[in-house]
Structures are given as structure tokens and as C-alpha cells.
py3Dmol code that shows the C-alpha trace and the ligand (Angstrom):
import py3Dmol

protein = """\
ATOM      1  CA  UNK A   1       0.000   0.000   0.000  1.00  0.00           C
ATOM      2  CA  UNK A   2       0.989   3.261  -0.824  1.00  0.00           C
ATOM      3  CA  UNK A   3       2.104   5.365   2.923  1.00  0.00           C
ATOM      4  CA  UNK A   4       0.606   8.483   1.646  1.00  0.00           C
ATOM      5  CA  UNK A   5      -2.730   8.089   3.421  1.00  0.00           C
ATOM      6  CA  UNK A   6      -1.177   6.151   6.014  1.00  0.00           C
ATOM      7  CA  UNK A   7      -1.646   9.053   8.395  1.00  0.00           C
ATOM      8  CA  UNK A   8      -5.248   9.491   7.503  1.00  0.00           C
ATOM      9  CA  UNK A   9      -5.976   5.984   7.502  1.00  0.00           C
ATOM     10  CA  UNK A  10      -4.508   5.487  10.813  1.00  0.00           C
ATOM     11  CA  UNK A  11      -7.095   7.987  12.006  1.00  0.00           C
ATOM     12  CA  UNK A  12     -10.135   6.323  11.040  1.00  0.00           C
ATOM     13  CA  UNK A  13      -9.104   2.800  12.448  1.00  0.00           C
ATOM     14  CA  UNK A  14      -8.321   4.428  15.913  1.00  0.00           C
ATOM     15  CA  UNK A  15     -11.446   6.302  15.833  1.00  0.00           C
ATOM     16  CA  UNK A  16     -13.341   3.219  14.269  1.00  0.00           C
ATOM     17  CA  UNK A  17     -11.889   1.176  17.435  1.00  0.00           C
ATOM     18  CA  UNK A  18     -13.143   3.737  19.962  1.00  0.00           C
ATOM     19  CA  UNK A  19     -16.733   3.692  18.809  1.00  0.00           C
ATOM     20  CA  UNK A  20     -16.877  -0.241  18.901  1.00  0.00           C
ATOM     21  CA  UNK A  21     -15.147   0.476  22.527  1.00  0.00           C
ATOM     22  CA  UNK A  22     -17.749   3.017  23.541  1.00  0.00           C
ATOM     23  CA  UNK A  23     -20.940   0.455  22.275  1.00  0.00           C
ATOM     24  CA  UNK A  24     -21.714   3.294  19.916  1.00  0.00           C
ATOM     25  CA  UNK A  25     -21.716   0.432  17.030  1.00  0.00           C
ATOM     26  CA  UNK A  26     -22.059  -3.168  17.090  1.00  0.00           C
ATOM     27  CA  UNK A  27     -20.654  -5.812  14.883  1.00  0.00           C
ATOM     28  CA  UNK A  28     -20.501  -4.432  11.023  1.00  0.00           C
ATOM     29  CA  UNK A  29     -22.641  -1.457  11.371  1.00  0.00           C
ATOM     30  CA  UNK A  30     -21.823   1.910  11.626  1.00  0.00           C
ATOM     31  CA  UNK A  31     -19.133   3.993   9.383  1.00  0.00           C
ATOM     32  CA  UNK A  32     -16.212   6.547   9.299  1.00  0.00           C
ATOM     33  CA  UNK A  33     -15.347   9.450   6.728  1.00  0.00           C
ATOM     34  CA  UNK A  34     -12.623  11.196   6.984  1.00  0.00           C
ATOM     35  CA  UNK A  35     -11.692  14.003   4.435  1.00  0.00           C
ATOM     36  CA  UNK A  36      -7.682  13.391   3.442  1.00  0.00           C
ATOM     37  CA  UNK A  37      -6.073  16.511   4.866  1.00  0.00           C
ATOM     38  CA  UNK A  38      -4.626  18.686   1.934  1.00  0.00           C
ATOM     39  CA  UNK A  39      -7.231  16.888  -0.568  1.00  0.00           C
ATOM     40  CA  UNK A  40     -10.413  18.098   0.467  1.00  0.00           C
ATOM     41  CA  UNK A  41     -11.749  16.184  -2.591  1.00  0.00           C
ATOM     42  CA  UNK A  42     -10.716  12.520  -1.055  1.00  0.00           C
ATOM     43  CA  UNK A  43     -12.492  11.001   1.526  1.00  0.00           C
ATOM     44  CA  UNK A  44     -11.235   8.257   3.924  1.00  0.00           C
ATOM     45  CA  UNK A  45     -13.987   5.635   4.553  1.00  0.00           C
ATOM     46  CA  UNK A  46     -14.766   2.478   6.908  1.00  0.00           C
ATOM     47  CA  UNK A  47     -15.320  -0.736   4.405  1.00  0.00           C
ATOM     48  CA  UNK A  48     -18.005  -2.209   4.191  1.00  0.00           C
ATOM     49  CA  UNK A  49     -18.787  -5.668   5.752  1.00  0.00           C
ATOM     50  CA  UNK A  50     -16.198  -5.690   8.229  1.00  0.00           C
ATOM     51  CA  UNK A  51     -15.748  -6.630  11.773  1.00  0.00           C
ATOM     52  CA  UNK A  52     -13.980  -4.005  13.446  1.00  0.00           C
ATOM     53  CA  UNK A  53     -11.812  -6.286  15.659  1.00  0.00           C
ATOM     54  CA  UNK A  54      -9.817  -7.047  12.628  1.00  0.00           C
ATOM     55  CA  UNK A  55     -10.218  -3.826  10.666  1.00  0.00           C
ATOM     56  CA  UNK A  56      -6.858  -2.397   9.578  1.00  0.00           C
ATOM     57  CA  UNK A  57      -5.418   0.734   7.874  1.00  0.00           C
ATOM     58  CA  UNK A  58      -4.705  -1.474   4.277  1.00  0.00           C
ATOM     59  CA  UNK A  59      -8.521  -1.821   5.075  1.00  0.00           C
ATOM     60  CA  UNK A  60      -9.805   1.726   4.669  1.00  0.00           C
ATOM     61  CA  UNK A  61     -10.407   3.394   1.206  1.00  0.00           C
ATOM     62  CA  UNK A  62      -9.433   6.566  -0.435  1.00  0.00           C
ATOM     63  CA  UNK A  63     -12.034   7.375  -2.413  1.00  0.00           C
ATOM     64  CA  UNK A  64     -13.288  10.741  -4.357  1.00  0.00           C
ATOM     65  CA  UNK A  65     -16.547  12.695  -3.804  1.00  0.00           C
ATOM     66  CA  UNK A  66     -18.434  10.691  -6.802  1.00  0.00           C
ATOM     67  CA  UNK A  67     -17.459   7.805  -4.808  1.00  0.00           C
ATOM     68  CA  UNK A  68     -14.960   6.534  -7.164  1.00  0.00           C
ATOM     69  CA  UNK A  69     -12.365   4.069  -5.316  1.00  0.00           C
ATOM     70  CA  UNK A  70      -8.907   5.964  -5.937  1.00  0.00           C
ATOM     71  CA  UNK A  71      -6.732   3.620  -3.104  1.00  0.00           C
ATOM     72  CA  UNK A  72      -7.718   0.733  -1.168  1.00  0.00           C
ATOM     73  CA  UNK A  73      -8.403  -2.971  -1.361  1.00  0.00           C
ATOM     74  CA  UNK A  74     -11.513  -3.153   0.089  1.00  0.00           C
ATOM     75  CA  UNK A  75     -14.889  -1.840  -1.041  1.00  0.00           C
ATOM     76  CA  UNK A  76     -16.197   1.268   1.014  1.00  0.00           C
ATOM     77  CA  UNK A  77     -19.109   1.227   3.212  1.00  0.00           C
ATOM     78  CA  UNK A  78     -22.441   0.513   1.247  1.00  0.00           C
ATOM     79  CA  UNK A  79     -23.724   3.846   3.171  1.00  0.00           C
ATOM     80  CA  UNK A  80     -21.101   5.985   1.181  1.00  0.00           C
ATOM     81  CA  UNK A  81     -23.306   8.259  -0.745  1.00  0.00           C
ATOM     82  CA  UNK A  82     -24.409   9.543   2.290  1.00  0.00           C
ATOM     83  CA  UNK A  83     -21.249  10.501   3.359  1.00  0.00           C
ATOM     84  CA  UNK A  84     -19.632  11.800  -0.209  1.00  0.00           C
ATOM     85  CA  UNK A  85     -23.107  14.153  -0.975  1.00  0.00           C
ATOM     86  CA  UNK A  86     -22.884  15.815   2.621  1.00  0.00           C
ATOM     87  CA  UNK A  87     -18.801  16.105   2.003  1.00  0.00           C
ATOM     88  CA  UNK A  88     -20.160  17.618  -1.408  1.00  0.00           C
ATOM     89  CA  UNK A  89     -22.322  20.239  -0.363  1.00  0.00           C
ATOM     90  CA  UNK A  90     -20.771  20.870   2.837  1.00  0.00           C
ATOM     91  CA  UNK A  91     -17.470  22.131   2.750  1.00  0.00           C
ATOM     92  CA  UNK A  92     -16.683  23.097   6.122  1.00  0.00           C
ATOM     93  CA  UNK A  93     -17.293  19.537   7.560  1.00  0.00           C
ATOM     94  CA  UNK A  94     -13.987  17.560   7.921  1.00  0.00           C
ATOM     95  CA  UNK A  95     -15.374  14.228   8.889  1.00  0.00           C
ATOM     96  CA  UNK A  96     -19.053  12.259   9.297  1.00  0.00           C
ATOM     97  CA  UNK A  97     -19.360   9.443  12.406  1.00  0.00           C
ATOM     98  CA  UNK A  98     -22.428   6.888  11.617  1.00  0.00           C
ATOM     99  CA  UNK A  99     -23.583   5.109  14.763  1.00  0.00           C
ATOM    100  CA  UNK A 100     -25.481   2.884  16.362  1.00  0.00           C
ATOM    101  CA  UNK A 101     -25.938   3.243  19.561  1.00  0.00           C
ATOM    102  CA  UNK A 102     -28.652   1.446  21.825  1.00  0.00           C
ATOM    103  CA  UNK A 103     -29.932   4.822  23.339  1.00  0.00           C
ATOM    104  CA  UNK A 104     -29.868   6.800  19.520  1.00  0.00           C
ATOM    105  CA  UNK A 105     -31.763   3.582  17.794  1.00  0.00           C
ATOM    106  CA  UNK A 106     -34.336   3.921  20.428  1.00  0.00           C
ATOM    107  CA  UNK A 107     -34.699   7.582  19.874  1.00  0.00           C
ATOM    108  CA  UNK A 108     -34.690   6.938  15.988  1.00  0.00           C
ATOM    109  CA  UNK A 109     -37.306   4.512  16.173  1.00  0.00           C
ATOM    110  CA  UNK A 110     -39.487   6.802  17.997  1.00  0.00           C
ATOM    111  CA  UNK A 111     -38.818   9.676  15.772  1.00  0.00           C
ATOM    112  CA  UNK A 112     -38.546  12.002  18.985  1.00  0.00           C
ATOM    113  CA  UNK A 113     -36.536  15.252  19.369  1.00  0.00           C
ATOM    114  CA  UNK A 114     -33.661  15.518  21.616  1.00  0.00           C
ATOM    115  CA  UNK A 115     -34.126  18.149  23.276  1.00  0.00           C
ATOM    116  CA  UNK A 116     -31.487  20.600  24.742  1.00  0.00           C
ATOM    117  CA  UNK A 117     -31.450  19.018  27.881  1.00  0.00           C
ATOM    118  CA  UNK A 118     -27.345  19.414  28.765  1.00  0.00           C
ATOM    119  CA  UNK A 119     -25.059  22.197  28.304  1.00  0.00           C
ATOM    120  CA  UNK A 120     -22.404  19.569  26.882  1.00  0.00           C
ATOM    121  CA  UNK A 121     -24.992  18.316  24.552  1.00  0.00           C
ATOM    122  CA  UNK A 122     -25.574  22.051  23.117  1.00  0.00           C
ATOM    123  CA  UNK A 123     -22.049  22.358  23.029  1.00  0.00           C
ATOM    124  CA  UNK A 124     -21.456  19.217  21.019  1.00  0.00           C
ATOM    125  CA  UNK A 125     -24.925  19.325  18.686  1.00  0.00           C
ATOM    126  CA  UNK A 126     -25.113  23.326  18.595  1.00  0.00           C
ATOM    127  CA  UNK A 127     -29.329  22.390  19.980  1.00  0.00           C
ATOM    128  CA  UNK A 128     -31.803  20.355  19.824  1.00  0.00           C
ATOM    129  CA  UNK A 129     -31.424  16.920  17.711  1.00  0.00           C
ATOM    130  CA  UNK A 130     -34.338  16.273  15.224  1.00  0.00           C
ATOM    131  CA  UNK A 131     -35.362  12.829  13.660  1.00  0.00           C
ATOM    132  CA  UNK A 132     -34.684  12.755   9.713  1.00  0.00           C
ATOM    133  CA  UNK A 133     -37.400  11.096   7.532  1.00  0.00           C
ATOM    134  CA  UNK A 134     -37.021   7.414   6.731  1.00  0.00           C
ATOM    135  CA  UNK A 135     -34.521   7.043   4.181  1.00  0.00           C
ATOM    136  CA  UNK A 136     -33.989   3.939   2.353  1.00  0.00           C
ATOM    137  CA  UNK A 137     -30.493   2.557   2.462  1.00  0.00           C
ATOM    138  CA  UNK A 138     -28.048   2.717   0.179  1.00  0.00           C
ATOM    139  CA  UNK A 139     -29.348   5.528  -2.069  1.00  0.00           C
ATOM    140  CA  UNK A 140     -28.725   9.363  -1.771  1.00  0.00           C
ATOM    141  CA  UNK A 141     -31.944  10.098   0.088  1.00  0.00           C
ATOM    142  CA  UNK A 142     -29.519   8.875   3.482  1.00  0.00           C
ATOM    143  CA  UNK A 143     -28.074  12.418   2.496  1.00  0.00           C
ATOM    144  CA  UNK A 144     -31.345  14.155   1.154  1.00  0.00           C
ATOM    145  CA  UNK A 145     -33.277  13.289   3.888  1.00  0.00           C
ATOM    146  CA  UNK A 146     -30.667  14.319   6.589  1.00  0.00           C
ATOM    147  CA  UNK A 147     -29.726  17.439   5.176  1.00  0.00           C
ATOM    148  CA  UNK A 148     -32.534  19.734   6.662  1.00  0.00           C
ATOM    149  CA  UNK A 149     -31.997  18.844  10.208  1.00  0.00           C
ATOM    150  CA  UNK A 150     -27.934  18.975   9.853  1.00  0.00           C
ATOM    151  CA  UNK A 151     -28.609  22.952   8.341  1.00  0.00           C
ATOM    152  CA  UNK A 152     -27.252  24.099  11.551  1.00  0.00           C
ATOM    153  CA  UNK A 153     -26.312  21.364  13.704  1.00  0.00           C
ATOM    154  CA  UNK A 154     -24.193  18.736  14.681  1.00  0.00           C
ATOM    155  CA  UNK A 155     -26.128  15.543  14.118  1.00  0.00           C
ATOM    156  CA  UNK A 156     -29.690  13.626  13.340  1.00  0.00           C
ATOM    157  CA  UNK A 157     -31.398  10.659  14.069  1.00  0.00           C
ATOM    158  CA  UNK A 158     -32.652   8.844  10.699  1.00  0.00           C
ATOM    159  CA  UNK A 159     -35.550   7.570  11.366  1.00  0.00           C
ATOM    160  CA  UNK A 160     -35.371   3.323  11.836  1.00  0.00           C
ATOM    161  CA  UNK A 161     -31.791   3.416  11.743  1.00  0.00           C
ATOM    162  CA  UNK A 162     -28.820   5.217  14.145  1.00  0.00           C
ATOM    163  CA  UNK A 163     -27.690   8.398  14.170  1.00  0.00           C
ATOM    164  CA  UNK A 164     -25.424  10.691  12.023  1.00  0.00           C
ATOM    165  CA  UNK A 165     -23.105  13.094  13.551  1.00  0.00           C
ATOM    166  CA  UNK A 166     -20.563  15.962  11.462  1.00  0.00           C
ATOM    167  CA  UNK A 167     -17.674  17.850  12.313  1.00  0.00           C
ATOM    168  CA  UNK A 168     -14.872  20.272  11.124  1.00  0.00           C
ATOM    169  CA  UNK A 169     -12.313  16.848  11.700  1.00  0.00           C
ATOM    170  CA  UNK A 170     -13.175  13.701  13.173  1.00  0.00           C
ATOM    171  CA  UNK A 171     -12.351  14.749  17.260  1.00  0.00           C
ATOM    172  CA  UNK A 172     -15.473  17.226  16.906  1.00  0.00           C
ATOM    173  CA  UNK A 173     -17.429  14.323  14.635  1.00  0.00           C
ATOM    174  CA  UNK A 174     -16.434  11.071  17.475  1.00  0.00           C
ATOM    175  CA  UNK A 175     -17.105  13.422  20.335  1.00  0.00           C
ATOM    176  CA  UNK A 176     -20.916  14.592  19.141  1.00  0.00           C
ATOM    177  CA  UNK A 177     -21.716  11.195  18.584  1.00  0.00           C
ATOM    178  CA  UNK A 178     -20.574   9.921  21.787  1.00  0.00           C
ATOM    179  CA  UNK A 179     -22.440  13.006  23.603  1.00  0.00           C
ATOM    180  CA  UNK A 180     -25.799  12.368  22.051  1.00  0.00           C
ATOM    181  CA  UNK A 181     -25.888   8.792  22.928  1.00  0.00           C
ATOM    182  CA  UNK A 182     -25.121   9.535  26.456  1.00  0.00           C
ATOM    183  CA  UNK A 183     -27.642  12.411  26.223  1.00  0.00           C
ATOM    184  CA  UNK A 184     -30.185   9.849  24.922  1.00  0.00           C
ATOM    185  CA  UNK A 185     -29.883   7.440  27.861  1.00  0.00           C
ATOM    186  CA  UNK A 186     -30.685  10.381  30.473  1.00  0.00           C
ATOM    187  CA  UNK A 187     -33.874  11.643  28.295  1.00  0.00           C
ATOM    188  CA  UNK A 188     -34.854   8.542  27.847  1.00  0.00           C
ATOM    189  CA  UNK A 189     -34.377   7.576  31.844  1.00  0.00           C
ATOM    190  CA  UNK A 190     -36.140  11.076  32.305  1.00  0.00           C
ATOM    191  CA  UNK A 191     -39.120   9.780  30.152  1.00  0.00           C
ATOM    192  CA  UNK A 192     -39.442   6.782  32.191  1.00  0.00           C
ATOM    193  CA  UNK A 193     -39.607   8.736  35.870  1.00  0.00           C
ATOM    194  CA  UNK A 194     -42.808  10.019  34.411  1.00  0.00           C
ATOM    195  CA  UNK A 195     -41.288  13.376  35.074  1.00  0.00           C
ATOM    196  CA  UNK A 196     -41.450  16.668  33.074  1.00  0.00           C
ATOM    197  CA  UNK A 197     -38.374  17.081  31.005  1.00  0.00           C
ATOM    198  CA  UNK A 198     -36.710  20.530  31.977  1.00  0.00           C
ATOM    199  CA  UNK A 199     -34.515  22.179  29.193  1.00  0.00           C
ATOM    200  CA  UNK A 200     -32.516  24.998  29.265  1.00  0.00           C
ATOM    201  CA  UNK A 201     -33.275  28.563  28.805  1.00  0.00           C
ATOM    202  CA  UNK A 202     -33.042  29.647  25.212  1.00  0.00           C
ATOM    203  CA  UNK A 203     -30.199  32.600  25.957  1.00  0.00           C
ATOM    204  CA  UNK A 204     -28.110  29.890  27.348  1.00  0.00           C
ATOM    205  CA  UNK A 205     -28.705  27.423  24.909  1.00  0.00           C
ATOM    206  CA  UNK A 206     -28.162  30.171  21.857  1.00  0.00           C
ATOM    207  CA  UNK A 207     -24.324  31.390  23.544  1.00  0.00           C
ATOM    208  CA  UNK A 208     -23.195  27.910  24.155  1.00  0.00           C
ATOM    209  CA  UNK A 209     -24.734  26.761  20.410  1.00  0.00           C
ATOM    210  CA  UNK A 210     -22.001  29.699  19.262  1.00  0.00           C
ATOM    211  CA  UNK A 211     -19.342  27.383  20.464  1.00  0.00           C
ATOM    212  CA  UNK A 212     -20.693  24.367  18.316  1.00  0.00           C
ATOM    213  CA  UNK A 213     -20.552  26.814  15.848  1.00  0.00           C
ATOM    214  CA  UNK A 214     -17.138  28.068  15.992  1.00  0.00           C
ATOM    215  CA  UNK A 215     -15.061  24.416  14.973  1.00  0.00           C
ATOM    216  CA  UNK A 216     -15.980  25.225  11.505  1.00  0.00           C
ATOM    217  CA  UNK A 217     -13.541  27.097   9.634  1.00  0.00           C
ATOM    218  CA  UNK A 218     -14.925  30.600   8.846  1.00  0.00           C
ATOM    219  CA  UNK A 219     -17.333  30.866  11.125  1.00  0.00           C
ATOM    220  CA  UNK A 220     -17.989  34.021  13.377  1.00  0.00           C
ATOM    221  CA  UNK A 221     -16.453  34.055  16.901  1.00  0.00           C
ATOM    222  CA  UNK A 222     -18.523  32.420  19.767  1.00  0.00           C
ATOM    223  CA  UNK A 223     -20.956  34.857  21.325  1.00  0.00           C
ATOM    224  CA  UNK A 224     -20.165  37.091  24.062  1.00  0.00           C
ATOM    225  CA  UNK A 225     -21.233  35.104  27.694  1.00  0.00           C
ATOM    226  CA  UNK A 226     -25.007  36.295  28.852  1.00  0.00           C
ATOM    227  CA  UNK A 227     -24.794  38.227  32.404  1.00  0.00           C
ATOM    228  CA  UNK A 228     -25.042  35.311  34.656  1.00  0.00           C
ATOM    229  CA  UNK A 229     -28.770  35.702  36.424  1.00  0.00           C
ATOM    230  CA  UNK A 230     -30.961  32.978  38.422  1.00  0.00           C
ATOM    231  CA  UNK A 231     -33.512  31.224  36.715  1.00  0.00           C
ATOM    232  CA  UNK A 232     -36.107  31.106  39.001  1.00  0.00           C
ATOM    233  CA  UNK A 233     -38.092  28.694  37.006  1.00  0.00           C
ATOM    234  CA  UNK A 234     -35.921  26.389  36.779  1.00  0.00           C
ATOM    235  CA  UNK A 235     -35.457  25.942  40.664  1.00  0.00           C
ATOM    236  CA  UNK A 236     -37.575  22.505  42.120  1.00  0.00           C
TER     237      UNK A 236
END
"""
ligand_1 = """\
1
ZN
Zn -26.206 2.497 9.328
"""
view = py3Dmol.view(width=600, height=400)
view.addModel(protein, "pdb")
view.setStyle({"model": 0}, {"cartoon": {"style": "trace"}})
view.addModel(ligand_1, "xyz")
view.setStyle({"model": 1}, {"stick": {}})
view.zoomTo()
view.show()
């Protein structure tokens, strides 16, 4: 194998490893894209059909934003359209972490709203996380269908399936998805105290969203903090 992507492809196999160590993905399911740095127009990806015990960096393939396999001797995941048409018509996002988690397949299957419940989860997701319409896999409505409620966040459930999370590089990608599945578990514990789910107050949730924001290259500086005040209605 060539070493020029070894760097890259090095990434994605750590990063593939820490999701299977996290639960966020079991068995063959779930996926990695990574865009090559230097070559925004190449895209490291997962392979399809592959256990990720035994996944290694010969394993991952370079391919182009059509899809087109440029390096690699494995076929890439069967879900790459999804990630090449949101690499294509978003060019601030670095890399795109597919999971699925126990908590975000619940939440998916529902077709519930997460909402901002968590200042980390605001900071990671930038606010609320909406379900995506049922898309049917393997074709480019995965990236149709998600593209409305990733306008100005950090990640979607699709509906009957896991969970999508994006990011300026793969850290900010990783860490989203990793938030909103441990996000998920509390709501969903929430739900089943019978309680009413608090969330935070809308000035809080639009200066820490600024922060989400920020990763991407080119975007405006976070906001400046709110005066720090009580929230009475928030007290029990
Ligand atoms: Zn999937």
C-alpha cells in the first residue's frame, strides 16, 4: 500500500476502534469518513462488511466525492453516498461518524426530538437533535433526507436506523456522537420517571450553540457570555 494516506488511515481505524469500545456500534454497522487533509476532494472511509476487531489501515479506502475508489483494497461502506453528498455540499465539515448506539436507535425509532437538555450536549450538537425522515439505504436520500436537520447542527437521528453526527475533523465528529448517545440514555431515563423534562433557557442554549458553531472554519467568533442571572423557574 501506498504510505501516503497512512496518516489518515490510521485515524479512522483508531477512531473506528473507539466507537466499537464506547458500544456506539455493534458488529458491522456503523461507518467513518474522513476528508484526506490537503485533498479536500478525497475522503477516507470504513469498508463495508467488516468486523472491526480485525479492521486495519490497508482496510480503509481513499475514495473521491463521486465515490470513485482511488486507493484501497476493500470496497467502502455501502452507506457511502451519504457521506460523499454531505462532504459535497458541505465544505466546512472535515469528517461524518455513523452510529449505532442502543440509546440513539431507540430515539430513531421513535422519531422524537432531543431536546437541549445538557449544556455539553448544546455544546457538542449546537441544539436540539431532530429525527430525519425514513430514508432507504443505500441511495442518496440517506443524504437528502438528513440534510434539513444537519442545516445548523451537529447531528440527526434517521428515522429506523442510528444516528449521524458531522464535524470540522473527526475529534469534533467522534465526540458529538458519543455526547448524544449519552444524552439519549438520560432523556430517555427522564421519560421513564414520568417526570417533566426541563430544558434549558433559550439565551443559554443560543451562547453555548455559538461554540458548536465556531469548529468550523470561517465561522464568526462564539458569542459574548449572557450576564449570569438565576432562573427562578428552573429551581424545584
Ligand atoms: Zn447504518
Amino acid at each position: 500500500m501506498s504510505t501516503k494516506w497512512l496518516d489518515t488511515r490510521q485515524k479512522v481505524v483508531a477512531y473506528a476502534r473507539k466507537l466499537q469500545a464506547e458500544r456506539l456500534v455493534y458488529s458491522t454497522a456503523g461507518n467513518i469518513s474522513l476528508r484526506v487533509p490537503g485533498e479536500p476532494g478525497l475522503l477516507a472511509v470504513t469498508p463495508t462488511s467488516t468486523q472491526y476487531d480485525f479492521l486495519e489501515p490497508e482496510d480503509i479506502a481513499i475514495i473521491d466525492l463521486d465515490g470513485n475508489v482511488v486507493d484501497g483494497r476493500r470496497a467502502p461502506t455501502s452507506e457511502t453516498p451519504m457521506h460523499t453528498l454531505i462532504c459535497k455540499r458541505r465544505p466546512e465539515v472535515g469528517a461524518i461518524v455513523h452510529t449505532h448506539g442502543k440509546a440513539v436507535m431507540t430515539m430513531a425509532n421513535l422519531g422524537w426530538t432531543l431536546p437541549p437538555i445538557l449544556t455539553g450536549l448544546v455544546e457538542a450538537t449546537g441544539g436540539p437533535v431532530y429525527t430525519s425522515p425514513y430514508s432507504q439505504p443505500e441511495t442518496d436520500q440517506m443524504a437528502d433526507f438528513t440534510a434539513e436537520a444537519l442545516e445548523d447542527r451537529g447531528a440527526t437521528f434517521m428515522r429506523f436506523h442510528g444516528l449521524i453526527a458531522i464535524g470540522a475533523d473527526l475529534e469534533h465528529a467522534f465526540h458529538t456522537a458519543s455526547v448524544v448517545e449519552g444524552a439519549c440514555e438520560v432523556f430517555l431515563t427522564i421519560k421513564q420517571l414520568g417526570v417533566d423534562v426541563e430544558e434549558l433557557p433559550q439565551e443559554q442554549v443560543d451562547w453555548i450553540a455559538s461554540y458548536w458553531r465556531a469548529q468550523f472554519p470561517g465561522a464568526p467568533e462564539p458569542l459574548p457570555a449572557p450576564e449570569p442571572k438565576p432562573y427562578p423557574g428552573l429551581v424545584r
